[in-house]
Biopython code that builds the backbone (N, CA, C, O; Angstrom):
import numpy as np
from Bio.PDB.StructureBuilder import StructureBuilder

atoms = [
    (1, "UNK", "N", (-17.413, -11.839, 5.499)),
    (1, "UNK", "CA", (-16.658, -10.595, 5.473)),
    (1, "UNK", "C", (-15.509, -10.764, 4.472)),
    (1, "UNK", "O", (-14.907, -11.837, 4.505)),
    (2, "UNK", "N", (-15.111, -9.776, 3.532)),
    (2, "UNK", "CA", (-14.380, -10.215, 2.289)),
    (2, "UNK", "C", (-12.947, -9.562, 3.357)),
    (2, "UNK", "O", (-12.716, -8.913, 4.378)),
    (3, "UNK", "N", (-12.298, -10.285, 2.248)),
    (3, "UNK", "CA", (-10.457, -9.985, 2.999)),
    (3, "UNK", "C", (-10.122, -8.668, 2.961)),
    (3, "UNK", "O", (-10.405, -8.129, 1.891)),
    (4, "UNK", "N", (-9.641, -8.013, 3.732)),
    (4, "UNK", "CA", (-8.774, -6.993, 3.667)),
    (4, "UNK", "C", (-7.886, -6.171, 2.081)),
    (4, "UNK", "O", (-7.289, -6.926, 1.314)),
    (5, "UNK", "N", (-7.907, -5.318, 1.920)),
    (5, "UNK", "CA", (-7.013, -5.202, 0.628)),
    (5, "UNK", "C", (-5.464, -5.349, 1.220)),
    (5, "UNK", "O", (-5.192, -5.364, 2.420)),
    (6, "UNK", "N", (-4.481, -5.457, 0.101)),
    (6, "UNK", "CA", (-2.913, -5.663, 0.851)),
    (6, "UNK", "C", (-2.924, -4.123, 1.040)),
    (6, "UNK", "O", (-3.808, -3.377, 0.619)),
    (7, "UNK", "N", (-1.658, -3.694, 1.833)),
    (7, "UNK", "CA", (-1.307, -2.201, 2.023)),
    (7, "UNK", "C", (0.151, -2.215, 2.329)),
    (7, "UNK", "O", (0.788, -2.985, 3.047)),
    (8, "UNK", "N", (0.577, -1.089, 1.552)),
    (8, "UNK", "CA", (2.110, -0.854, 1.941)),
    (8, "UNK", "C", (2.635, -1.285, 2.746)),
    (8, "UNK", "O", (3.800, -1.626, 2.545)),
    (9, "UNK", "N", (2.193, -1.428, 3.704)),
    (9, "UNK", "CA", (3.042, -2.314, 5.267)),
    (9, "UNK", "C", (3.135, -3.254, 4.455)),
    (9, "UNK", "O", (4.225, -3.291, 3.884)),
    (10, "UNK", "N", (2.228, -4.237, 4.105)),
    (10, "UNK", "CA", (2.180, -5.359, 3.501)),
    (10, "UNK", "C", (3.452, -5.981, 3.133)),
    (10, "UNK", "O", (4.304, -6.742, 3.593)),
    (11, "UNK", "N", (3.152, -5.230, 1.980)),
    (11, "UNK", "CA", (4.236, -5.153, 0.552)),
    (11, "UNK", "C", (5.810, -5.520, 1.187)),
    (11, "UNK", "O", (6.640, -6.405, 0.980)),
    (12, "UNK", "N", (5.709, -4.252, 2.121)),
    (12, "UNK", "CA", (7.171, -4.407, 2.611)),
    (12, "UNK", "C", (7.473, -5.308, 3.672)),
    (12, "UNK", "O", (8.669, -5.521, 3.871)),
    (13, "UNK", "N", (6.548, -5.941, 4.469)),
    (13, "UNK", "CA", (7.188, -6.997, 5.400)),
    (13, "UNK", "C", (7.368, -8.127, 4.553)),
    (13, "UNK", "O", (8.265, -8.887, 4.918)),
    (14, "UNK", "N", (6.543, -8.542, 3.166)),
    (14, "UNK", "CA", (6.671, -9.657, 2.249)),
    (14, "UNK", "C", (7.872, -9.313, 1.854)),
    (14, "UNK", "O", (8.721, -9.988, 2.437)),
    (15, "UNK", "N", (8.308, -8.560, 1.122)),
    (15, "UNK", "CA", (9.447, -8.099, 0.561)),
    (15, "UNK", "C", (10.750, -7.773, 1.361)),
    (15, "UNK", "O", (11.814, -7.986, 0.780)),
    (16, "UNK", "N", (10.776, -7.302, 2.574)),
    (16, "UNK", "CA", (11.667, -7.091, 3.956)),
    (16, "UNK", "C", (12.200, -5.642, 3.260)),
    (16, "UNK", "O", (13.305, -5.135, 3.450)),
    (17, "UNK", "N", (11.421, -5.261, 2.644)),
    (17, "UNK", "CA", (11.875, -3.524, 2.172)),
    (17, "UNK", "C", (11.167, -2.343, 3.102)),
    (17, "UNK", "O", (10.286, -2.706, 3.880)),
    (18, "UNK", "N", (11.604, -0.647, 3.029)),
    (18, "UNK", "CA", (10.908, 0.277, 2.991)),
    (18, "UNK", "C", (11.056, 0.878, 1.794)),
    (18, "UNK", "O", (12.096, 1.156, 1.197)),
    (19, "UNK", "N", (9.264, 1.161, 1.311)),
    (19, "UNK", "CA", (9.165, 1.955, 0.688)),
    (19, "UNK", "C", (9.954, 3.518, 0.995)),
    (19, "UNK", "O", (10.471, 3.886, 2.050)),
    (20, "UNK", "N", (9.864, 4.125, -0.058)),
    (20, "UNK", "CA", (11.147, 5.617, 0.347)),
    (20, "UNK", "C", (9.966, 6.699, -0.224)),
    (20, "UNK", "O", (9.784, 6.983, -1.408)),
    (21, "UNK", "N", (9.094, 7.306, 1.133)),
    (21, "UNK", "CA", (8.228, 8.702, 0.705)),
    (21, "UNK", "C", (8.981, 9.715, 0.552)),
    (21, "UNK", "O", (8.399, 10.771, 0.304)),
    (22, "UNK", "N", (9.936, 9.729, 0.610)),
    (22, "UNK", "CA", (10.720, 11.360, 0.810)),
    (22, "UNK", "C", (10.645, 12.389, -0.086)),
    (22, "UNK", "O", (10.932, 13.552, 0.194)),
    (23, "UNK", "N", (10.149, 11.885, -1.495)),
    (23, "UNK", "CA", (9.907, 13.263, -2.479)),
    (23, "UNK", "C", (8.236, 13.426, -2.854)),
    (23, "UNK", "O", (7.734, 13.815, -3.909)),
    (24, "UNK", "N", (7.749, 13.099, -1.927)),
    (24, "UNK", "CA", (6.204, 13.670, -1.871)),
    (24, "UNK", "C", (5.613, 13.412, -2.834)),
    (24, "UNK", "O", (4.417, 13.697, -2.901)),
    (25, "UNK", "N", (6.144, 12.912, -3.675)),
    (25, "UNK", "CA", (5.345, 12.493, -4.676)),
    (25, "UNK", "C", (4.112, 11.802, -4.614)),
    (25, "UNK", "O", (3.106, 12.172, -5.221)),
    (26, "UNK", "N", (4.187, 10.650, -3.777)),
    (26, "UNK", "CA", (3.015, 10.074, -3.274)),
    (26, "UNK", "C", (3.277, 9.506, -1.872)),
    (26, "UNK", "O", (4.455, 9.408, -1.528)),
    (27, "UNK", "N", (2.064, 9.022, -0.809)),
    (27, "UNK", "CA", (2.363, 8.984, 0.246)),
    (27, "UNK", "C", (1.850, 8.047, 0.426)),
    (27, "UNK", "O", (1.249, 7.486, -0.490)),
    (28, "UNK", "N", (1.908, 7.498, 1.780)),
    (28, "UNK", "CA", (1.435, 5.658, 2.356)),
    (28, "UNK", "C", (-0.006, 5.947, 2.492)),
    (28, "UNK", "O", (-0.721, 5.016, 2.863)),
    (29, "UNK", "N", (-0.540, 7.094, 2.250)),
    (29, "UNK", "CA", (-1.957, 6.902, 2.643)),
    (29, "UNK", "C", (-2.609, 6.848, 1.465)),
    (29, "UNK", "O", (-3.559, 6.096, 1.244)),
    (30, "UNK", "N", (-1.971, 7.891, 0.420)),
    (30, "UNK", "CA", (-2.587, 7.369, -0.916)),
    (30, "UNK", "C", (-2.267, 6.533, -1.858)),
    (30, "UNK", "O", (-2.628, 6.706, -3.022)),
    (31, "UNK", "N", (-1.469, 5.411, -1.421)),
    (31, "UNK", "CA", (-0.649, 4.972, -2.276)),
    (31, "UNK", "C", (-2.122, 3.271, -1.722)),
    (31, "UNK", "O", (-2.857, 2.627, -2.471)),
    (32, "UNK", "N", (-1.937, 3.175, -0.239)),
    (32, "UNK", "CA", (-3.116, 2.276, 0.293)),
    (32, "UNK", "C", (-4.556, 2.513, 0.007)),
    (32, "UNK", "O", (-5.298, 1.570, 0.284)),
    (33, "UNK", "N", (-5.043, 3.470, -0.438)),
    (33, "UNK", "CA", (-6.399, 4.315, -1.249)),
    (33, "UNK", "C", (-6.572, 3.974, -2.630)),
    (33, "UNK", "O", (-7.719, 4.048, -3.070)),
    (34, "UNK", "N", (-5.049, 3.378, -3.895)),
    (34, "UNK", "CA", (-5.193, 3.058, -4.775)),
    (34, "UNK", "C", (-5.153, 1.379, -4.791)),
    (34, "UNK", "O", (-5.812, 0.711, -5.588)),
    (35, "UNK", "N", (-4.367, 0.883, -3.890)),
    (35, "UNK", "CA", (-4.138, -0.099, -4.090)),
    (35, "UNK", "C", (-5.680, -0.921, -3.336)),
    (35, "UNK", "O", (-5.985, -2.060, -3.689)),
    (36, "UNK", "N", (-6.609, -0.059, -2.185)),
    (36, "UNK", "CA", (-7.771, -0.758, -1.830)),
    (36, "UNK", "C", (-8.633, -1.010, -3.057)),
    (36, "UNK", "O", (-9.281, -2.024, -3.316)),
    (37, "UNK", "N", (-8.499, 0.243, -3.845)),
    (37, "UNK", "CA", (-9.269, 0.464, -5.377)),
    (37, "UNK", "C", (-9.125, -0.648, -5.882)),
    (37, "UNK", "O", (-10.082, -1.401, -6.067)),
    (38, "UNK", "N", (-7.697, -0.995, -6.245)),
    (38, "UNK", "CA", (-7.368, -1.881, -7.408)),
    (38, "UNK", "C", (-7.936, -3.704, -6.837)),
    (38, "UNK", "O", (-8.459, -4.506, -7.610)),
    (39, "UNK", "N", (-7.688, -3.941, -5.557)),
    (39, "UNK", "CA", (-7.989, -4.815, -5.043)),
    (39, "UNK", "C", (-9.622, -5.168, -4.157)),
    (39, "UNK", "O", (-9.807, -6.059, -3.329)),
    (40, "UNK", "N", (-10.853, -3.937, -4.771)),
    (40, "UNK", "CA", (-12.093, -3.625, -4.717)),
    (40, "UNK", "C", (-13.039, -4.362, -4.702)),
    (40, "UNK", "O", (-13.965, -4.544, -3.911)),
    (41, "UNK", "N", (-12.595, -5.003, -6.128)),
    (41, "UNK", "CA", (-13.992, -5.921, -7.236)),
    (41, "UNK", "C", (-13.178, -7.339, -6.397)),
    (41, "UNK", "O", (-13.562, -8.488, -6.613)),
]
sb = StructureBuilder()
sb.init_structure("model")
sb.init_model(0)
sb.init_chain("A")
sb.init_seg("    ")
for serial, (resi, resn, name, xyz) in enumerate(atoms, 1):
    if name == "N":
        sb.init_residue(resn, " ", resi, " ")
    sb.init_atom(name, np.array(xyz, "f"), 0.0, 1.0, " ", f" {name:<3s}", serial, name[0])
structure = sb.get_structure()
């Protein structure tokens, strides 16, 4: 079974940050939809 992709939670417990959605620009669900992409192959 291949690993998991990372996901925003991720990011930020490595980092001890929150990401900031507040101008809709993009959101935790599509932001984890690009980053499964990028981390795919």
């Amino acid at each position: 079974m291949p690993n998991e992709p990372p996901t925003v939670s991720d990011y930020e417990e490595m980092a001890e940050v929150d990401f900031d959605f507040s101008d809709d620009e993009l959101d935790r669900e599509t932001l984890n939809a690009r980053l499964a992409e990028m981390f795919d192959n």
